[in-house]
DRENDO-1510 file (C-alpha; in Angstrom, 1 decimal, always signed):
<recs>
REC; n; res; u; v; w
REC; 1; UNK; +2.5; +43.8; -32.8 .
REC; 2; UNK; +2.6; +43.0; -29.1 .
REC; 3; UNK; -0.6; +42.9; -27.0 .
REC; 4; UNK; -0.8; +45.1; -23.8 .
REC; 5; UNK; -3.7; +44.4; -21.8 .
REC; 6; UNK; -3.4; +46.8; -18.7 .
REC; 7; UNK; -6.4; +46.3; -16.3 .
REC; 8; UNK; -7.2; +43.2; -14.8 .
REC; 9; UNK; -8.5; +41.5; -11.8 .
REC; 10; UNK; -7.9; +38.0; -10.0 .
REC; 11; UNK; -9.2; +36.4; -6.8 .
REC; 12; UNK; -7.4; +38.9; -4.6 .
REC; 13; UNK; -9.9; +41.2; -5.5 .
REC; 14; UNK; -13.4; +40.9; -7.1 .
REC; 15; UNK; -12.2; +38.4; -10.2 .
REC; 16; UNK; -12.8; +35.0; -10.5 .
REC; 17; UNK; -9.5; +33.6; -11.7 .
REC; 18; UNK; -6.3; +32.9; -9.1 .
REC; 19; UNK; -3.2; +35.1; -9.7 .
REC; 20; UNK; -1.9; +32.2; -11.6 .
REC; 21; UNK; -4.7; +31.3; -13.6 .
REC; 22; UNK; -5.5; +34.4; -15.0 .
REC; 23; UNK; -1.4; +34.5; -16.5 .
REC; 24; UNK; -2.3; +31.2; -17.8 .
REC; 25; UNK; -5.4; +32.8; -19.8 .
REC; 26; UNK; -3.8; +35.8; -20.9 .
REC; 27; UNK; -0.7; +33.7; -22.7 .
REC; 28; UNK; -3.9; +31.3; -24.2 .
REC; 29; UNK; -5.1; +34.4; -25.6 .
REC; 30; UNK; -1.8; +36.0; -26.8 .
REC; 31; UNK; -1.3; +38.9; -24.5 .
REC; 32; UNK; +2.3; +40.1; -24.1 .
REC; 33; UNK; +2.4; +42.5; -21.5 .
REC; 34; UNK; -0.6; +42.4; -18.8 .
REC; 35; UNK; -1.2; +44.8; -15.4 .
REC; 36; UNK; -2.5; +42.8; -12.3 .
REC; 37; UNK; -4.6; +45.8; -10.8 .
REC; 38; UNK; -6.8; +44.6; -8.1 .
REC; 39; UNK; -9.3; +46.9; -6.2 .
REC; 40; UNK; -6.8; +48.7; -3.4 .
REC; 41; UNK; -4.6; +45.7; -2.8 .
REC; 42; UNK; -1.7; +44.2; -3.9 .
REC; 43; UNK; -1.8; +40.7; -2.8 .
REC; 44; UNK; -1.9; +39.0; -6.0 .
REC; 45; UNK; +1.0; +40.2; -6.9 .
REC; 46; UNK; +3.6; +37.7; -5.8 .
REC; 47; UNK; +2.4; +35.0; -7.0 .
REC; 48; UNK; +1.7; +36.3; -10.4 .
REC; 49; UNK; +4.8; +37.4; -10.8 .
REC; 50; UNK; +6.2; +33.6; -9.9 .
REC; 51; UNK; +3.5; +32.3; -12.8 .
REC; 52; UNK; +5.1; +35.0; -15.2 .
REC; 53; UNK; +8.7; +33.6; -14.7 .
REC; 54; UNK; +10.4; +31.7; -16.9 .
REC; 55; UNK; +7.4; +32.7; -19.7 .
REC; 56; UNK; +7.0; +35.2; -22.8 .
REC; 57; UNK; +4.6; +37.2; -20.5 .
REC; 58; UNK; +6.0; +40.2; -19.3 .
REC; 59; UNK; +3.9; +41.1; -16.3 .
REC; 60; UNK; +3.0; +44.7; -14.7 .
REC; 61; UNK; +2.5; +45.4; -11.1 .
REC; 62; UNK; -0.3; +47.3; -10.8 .
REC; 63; UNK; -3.4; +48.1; -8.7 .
REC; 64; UNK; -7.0; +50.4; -9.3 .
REC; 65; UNK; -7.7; +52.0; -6.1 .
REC; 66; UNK; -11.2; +53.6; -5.5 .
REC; 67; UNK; -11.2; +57.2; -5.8 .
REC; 68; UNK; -14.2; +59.8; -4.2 .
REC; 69; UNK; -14.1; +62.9; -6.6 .
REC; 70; UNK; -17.0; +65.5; -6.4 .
REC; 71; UNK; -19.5; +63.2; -4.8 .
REC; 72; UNK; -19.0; +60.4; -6.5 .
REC; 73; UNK; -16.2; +57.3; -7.4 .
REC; 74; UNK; -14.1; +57.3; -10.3 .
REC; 75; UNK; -11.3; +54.5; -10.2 .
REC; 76; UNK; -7.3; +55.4; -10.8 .
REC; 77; UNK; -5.2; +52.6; -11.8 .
REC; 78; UNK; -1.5; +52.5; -10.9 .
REC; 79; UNK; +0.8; +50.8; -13.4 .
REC; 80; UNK; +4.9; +49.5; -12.5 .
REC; 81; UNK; +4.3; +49.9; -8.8 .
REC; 82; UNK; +6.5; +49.1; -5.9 .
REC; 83; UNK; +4.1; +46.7; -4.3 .
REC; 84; UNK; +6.2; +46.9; -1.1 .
REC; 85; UNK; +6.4; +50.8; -1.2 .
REC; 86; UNK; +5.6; +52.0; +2.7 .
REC; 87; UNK; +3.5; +55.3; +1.2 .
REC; 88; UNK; +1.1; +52.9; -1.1 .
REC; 89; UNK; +0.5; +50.3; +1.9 .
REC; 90; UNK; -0.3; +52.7; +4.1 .
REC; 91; UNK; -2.5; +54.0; +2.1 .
REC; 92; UNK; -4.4; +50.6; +0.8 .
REC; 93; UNK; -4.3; +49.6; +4.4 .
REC; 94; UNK; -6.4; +52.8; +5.2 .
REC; 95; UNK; -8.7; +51.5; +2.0 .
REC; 96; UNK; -9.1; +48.0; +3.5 .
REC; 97; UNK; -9.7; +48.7; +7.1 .
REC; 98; UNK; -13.5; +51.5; +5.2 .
REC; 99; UNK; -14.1; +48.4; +3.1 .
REC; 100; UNK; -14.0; +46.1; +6.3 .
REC; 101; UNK; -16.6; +49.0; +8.2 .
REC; 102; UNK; -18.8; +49.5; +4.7 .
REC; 103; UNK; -19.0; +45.5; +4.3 .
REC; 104; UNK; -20.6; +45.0; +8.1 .
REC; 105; UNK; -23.1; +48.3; +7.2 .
REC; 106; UNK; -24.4; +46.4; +4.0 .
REC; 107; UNK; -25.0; +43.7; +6.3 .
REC; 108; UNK; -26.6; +45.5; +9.0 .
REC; 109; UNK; -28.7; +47.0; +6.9 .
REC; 110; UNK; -29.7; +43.8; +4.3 .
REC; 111; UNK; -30.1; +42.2; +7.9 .
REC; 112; UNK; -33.2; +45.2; +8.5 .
REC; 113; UNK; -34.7; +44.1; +5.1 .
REC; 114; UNK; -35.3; +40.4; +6.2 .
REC; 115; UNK; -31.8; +39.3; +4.9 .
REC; 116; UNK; -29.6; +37.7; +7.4 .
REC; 117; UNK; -26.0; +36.0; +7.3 .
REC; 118; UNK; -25.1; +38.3; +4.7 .
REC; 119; UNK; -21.9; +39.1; +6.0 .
REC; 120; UNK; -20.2; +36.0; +6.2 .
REC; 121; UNK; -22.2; +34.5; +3.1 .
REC; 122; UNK; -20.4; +37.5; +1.1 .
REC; 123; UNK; -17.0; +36.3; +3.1 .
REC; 124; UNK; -17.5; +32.8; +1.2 .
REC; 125; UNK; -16.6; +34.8; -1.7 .
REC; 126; UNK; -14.1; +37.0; -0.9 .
REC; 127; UNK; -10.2; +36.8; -0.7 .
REC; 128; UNK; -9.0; +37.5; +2.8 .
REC; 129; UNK; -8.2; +41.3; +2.2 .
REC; 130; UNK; -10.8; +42.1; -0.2 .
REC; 131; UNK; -14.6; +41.9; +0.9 .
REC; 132; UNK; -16.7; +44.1; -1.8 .
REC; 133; UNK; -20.1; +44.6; -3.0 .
REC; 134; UNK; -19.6; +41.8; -5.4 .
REC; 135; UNK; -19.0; +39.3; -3.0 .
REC; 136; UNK; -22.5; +40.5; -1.3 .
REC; 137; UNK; -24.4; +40.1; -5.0 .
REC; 138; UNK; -23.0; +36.6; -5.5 .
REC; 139; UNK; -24.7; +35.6; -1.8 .
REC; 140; UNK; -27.7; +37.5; -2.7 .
REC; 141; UNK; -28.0; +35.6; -6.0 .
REC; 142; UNK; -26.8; +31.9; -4.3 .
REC; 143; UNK; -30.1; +32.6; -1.9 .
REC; 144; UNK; -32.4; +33.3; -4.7 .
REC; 145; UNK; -33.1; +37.0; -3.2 .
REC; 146; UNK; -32.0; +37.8; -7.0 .
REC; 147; UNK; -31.7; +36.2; -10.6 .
REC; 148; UNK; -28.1; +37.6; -11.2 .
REC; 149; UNK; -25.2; +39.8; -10.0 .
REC; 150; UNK; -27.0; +43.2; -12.2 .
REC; 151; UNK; -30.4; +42.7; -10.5 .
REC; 152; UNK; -28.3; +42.3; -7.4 .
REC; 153; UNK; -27.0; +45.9; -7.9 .
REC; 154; UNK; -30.5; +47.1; -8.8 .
REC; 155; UNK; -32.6; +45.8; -6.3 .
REC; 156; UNK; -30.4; +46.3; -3.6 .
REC; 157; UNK; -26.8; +48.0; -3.5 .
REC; 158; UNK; -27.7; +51.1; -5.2 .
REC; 159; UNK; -28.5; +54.0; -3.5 .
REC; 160; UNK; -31.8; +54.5; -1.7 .
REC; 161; UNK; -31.8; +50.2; -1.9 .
REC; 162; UNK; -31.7; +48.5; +1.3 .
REC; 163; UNK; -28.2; +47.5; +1.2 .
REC; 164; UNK; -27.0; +50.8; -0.3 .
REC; 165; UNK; -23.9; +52.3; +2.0 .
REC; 166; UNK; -21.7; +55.3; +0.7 .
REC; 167; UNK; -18.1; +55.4; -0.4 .
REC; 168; UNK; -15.9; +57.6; +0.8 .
REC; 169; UNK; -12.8; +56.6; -0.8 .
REC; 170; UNK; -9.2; +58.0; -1.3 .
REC; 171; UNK; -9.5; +61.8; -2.4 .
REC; 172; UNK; -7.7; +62.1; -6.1 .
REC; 173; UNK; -4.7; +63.3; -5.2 .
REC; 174; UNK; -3.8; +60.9; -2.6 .
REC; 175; UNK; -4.3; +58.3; -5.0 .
REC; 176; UNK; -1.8; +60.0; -7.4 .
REC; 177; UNK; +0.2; +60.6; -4.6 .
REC; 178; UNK; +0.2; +56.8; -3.4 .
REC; 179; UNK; +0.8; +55.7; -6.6 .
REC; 180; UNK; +3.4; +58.1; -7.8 .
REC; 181; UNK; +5.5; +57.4; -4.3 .
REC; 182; UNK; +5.7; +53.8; -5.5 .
REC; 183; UNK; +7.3; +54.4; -8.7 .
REC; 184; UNK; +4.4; +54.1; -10.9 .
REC; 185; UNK; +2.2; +55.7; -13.5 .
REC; 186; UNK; -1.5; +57.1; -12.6 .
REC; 187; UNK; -3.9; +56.5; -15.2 .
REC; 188; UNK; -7.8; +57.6; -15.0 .
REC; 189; UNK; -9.9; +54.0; -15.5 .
REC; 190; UNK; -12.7; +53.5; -18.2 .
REC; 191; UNK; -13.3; +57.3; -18.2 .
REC; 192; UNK; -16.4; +56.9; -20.7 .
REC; 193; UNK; -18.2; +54.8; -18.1 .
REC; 194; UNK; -18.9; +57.1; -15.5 .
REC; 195; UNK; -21.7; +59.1; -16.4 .
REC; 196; UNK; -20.6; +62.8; -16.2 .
REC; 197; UNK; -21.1; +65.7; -18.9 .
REC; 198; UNK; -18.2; +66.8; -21.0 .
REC; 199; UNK; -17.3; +69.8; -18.6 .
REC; 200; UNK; -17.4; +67.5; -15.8 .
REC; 201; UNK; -15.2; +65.0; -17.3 .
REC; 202; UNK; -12.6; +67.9; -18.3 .
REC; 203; UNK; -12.8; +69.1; -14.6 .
REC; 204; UNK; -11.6; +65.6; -13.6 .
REC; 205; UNK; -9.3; +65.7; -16.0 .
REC; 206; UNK; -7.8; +68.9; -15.2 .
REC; 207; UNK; -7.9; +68.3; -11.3 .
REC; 208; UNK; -5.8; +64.4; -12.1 .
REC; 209; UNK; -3.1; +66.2; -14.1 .
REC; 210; UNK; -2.6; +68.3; -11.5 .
REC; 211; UNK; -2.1; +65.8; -8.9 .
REC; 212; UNK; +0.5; +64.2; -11.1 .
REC; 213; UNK; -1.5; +62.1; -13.3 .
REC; 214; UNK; -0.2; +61.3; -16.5 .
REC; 215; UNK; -2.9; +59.1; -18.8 .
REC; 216; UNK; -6.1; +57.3; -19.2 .
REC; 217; UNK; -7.6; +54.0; -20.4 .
REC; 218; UNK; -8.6; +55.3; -24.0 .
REC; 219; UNK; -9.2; +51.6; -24.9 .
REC; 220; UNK; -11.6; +49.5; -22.5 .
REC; 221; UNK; -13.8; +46.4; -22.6 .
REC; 222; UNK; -17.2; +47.1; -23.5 .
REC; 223; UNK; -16.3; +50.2; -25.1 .
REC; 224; UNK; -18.1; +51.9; -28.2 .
REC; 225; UNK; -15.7; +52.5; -31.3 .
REC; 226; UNK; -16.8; +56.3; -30.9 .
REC; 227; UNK; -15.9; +56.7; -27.2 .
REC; 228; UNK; -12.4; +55.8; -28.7 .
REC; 229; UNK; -12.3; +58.9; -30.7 .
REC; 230; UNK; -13.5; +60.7; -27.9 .
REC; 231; UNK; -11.0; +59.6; -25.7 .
REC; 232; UNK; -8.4; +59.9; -28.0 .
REC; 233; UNK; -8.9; +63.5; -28.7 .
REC; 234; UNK; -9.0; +64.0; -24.9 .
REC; 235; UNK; -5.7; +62.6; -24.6 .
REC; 236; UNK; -4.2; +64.9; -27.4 .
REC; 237; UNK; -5.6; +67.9; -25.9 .
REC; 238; UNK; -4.8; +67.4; -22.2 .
REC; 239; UNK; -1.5; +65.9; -23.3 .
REC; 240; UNK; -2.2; +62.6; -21.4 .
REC; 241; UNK; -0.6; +59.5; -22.9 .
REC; 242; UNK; -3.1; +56.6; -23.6 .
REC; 243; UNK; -3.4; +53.8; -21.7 .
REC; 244; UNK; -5.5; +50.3; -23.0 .
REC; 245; UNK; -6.9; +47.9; -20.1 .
REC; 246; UNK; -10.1; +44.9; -20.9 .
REC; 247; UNK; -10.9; +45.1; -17.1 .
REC; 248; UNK; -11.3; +41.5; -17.1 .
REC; 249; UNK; -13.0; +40.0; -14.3 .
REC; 250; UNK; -13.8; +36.9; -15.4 .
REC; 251; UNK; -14.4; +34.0; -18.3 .
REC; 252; UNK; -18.3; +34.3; -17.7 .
REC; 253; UNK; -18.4; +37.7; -19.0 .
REC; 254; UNK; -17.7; +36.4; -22.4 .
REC; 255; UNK; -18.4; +40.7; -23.7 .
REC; 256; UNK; -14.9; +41.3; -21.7 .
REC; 257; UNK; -11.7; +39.4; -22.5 .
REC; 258; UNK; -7.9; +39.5; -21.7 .
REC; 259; UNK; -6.4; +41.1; -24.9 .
REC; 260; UNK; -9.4; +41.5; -27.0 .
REC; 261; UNK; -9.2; +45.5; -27.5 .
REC; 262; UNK; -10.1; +48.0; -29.7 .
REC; 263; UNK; -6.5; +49.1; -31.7 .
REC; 264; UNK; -4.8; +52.2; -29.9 .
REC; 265; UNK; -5.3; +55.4; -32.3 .
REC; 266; UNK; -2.6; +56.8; -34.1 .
REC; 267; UNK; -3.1; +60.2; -32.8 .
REC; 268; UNK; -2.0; +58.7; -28.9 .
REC; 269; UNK; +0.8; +58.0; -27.4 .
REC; 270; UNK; +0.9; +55.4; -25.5 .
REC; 271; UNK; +1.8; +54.9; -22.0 .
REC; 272; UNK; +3.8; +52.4; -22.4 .
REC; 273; UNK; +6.5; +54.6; -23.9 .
REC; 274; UNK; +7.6; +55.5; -20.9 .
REC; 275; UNK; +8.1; +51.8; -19.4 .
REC; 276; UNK; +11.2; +50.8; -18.4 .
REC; 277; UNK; +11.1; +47.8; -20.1 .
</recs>
């Protein structure tokens, strides 16, 4: 049975792993077909895709870009992208340029709290396109102002924390939009984890499709077996196909690994039936 694994990250986002070292990983742990989606860039890509030559790992151009929907983020993943695709860059370059303002406000205000050299402490740890709140808990934590990367998140980057700052991301359909421009498939991420009642959830639903959306992650990492069901039945009634991601990050997080997955249900279809390849 081949092993699709179709939500990952590397260095050119918020993972740990180069492009090339995270194909490396997957093959050691038998993936078949696995989606580089970093956080509203592409510029793993490339290289990636020259580690994937010339082995049995059939690698997917993808990308998760950061979505504001009624007051608050969900994440939209975009699978067989164009990474060269004029609509899409224009887009993540609009993404980059709030990430680049939002990093130098967490600073500004960590720097009121007592922290200072925040900014380019968090730059340490970032790829050159990418900085995030990640990169900020990882200099929080190297300076002791925290245990780990969760009490980071806690005691500081949360809202009404002292180093809290507001998204406001692509709206929905844009991201469709982007996504769909550059040849690929729009997929809802780890719908179960944002915390939203069932009518909510359905809203989102309903509002994706009609941007052009066409699936969501019914299989994630750190998933409960019932959320599955959930999912699945979602995906039968809206008539989305089902998409399966781990959302791998990196090897510390030994909870969340390339290609270790719930099994798709029977009642989905899954996204991959309408690949190319």
């Amino acid at each position: 049975m081949t092993c699709y694994d179709l939500h990952s990250h590397s260095t050119a986002s918020d993972g740990s792993l180069e492009p090339e070292a995270l194909i490396a990983r997957a093959i050691e742990k038998g993936v078949d077909v696995l989606a580089l989606t970093d956080h509203d860039g592409t510029e793993g890509i490339a290289a990636a895709q020259r580690a994937a030559q010339g082995t049995e790992l059939h690698l997917i151009a993808g990308v998760e870009i950061s979505v504001t929907w009624a007051k608050g983020t969900v994440h939209i993943i975009g699978l067989n992208i164009d990474p060269e695709n004029t609509v899409l860059q224009q887009g993540l370059t609009k993404m980059r340029d709030f990430r680049v303002g939002r990093a130098e406000e967490i600073a500004a205000r960590l720097e009121k709290s007592g922290i200072s050299g925040a900014l380019e402490g968090a730059k340490k740890y970032a790829s050159e396109v990418m900085l995030g709140r990640l990169h900020f808990a990882k200099f929080l934590v190297e300076h002791g102002h925290a245990k780990d990367v969760t009490d980071v998140f806690k005691r500081y980057l949360v809202r009404n924390k002292p180093g809290y700052v507001p998204g406001e991301w692509a709206k929905l359909e844009d991201a469709v939009h982007w996504i769909t421009a550059a040849g690929g498939q729009a997929v809802i991420a780890h719908p179960a984890r944002y915390k939203m009642t069932a009518t909510k959830r359905r809203r989102l639903i309903t509002d994706f499709k009609e941007a052009g959306g066409i699936g969501f992650e019914v299989v994630s990492g750190r998933q409960h077996p019932e959320e599955v069901k959930e999912l699945a039945k979602l995906a039968q009634q809206f008539e989305l196909l089902a998409s399966c991601g781990s959302d791998f990050h990196t090897p510390d997080n030994t909870w969340v690994e390339l290609g270790h997955l719930a099994t798709m249900p029977e009642s989905c279809t899954p996204i991959w039936t309408v690949f190319d390849t």
